[in-house]
N, C-alpha and C positions, 0 to 999 in steps of 0.2 A: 594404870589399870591392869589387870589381871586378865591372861587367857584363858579362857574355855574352850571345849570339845566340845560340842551339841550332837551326837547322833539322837536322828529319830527312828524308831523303831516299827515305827507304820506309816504310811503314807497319810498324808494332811494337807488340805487346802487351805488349813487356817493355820498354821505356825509361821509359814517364810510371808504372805501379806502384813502378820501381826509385827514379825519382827523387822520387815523393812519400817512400818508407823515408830516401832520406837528408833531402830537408826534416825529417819530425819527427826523425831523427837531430844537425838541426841542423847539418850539414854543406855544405848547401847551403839557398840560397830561391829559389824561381823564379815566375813568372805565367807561363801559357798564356796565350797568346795565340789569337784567333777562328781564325786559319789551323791549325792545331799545333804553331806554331813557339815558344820559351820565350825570355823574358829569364830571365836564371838570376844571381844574386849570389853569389862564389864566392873565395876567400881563395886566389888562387892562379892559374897560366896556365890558356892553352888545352889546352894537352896534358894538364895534370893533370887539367882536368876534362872533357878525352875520355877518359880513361882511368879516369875516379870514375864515367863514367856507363855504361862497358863500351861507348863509341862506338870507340874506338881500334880496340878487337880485334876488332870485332862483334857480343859477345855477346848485347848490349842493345838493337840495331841500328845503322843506320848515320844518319853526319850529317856536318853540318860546325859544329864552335867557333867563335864568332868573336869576340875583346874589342869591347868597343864603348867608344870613345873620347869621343862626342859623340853626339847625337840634336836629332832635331828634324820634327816630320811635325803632323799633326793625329791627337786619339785621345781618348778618354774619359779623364776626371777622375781616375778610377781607377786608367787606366795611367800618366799623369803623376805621380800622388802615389805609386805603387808605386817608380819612377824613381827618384823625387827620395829617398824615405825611405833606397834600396838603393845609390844612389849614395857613391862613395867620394870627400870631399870634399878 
């Protein structure tokens, strides 16, 4: 699967509830991140999964997709091995 960025751009009570339903749906995995921004592991583009998370139309709130191609920063153990497990080899 492929990684995503998810910033949301406004605050939303309806995007992180929606996207835990598709987590245990299995449709999606994602980490929050300390800011509320998400790595998201997801079988498919950006559009598809602004549009899986009702970011496209609004309904869910608003953000911006972004595939993530590489990484590299400093960050807990946790976040690296969530990375590495989600990463598409």
């Amino acid at each position: 699967m492929a990684i995503f960025m998810v910033v949301p751009t406004e605050p939303s009570e309806l995007l992180r509830p929606h996207m835990e339903s598709l987590q245990q749906a299995e449709k999606i995995k994602f980490q929050l991140l300390p800011r509320g921004e998400y790595f998201v592991s997801f079988k498919g583009a950006s559009q598809e999964l602004s549009d899986l998370l009702g970011i496209s139309d609004g309904t869910k709130g608003s953000g911006v997709v972004a595939s993530i191609n590489s990484y590299y920063g400093y960050a807990s153990n946790n976040l690296w091995e969530w990375l590495s497990a989600h990463w598409e080899h």
